[in-house]
C-alpha positions as CSV (number, residue, x, y, z in Angstrom):
1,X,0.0,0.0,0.0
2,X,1.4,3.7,-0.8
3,X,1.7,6.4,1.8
4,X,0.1,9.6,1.5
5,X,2.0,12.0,1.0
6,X,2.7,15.2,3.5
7,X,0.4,17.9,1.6
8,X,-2.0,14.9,1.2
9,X,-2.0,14.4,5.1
10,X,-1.7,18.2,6.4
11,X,-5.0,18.7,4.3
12,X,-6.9,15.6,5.7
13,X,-6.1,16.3,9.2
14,X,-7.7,19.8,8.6
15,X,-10.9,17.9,7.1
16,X,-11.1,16.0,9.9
17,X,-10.3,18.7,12.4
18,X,-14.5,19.1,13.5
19,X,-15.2,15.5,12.9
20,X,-16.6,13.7,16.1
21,X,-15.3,10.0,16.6
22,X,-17.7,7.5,14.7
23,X,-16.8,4.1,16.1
24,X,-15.1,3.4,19.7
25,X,-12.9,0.9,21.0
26,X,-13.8,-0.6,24.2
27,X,-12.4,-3.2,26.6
28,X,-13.1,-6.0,23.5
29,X,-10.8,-4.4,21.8
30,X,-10.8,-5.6,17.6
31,X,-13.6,-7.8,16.8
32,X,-15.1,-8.8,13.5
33,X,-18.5,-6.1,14.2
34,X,-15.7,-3.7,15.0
35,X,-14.0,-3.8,11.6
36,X,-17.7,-3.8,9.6
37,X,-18.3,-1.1,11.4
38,X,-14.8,0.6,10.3
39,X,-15.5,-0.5,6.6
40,X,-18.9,0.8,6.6
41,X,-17.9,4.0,8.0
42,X,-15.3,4.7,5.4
43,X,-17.4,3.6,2.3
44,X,-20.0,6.1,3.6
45,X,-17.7,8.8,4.8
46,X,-13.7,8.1,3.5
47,X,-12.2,10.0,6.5
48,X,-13.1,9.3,9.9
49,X,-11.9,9.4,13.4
50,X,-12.1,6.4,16.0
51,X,-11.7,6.9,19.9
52,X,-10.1,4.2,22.2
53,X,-12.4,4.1,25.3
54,X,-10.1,0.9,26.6
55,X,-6.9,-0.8,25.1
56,X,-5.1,3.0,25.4
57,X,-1.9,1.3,26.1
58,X,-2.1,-1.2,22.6
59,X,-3.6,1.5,20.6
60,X,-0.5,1.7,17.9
61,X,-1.0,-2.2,17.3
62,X,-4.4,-1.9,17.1
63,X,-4.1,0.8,15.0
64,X,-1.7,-1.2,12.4
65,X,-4.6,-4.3,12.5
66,X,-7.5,-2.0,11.7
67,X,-5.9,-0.3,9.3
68,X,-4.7,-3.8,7.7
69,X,-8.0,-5.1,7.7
70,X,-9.7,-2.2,6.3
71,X,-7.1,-1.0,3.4
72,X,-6.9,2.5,5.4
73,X,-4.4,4.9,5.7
74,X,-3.7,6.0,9.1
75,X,-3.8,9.8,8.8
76,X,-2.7,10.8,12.6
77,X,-3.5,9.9,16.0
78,X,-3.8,13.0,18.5
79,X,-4.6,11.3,22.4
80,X,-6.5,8.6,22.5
81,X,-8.4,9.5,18.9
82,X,-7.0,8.2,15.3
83,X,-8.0,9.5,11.8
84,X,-8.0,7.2,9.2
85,X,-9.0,7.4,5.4
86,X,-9.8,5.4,2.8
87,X,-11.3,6.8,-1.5
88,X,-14.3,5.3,-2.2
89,X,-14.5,5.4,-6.1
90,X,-18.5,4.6,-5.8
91,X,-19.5,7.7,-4.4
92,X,-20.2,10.4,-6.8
93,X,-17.9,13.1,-7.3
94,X,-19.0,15.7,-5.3
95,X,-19.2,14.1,-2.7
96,X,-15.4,13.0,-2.7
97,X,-12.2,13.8,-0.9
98,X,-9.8,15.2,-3.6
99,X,-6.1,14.8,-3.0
């Protein structure tokens, strides 16, 4: 998978900057609903932020898995709270990120 690159990132992270968290982690930790509900939440909205409510201390690895699973990119993490994006060529145009 490519990375994004810097100007690609800086401009996500300000999309993203009033988002509220869409999916949180709890003391479960990755399950299969969780990553449906990661999918889902990127073919409906590409960027989204998820909030670990347990697991704080395994968050980077569970960060790697999720975004394995759901062919993300993992835009930043601030705290406890990580952005991640994914294109969805389905949607119509208007309503799509541009890079």
């Amino acid at each position: 998978m490519e990375k994004l690159n810097p100007g690609s990132k800086r401009k996500l992270k300000s999309l993203a900057h009033h988002l509220k968290p869409v999916v949180l982690i709890g003391q479960k930790g990755i399950t299969e609903s969780l990553i449906k509900a990661v999918d889902k939440a990127l073919s409906d909205h590409e960027l989204i932020k998820l909030k670990f409510i347990d697991l704080k201390d395994e968050k980077r690895e569970l960060t790697e898995n999720i975004v394995e699973s759901t062919g993300a990119f993992h835009v930043n993490t601030i705290g406890n709270v990580i952005i991640l994006y994914r294109n969805n060529p389905e949607k119509p145009d208007a309503e799509r990120i541009r890079l």
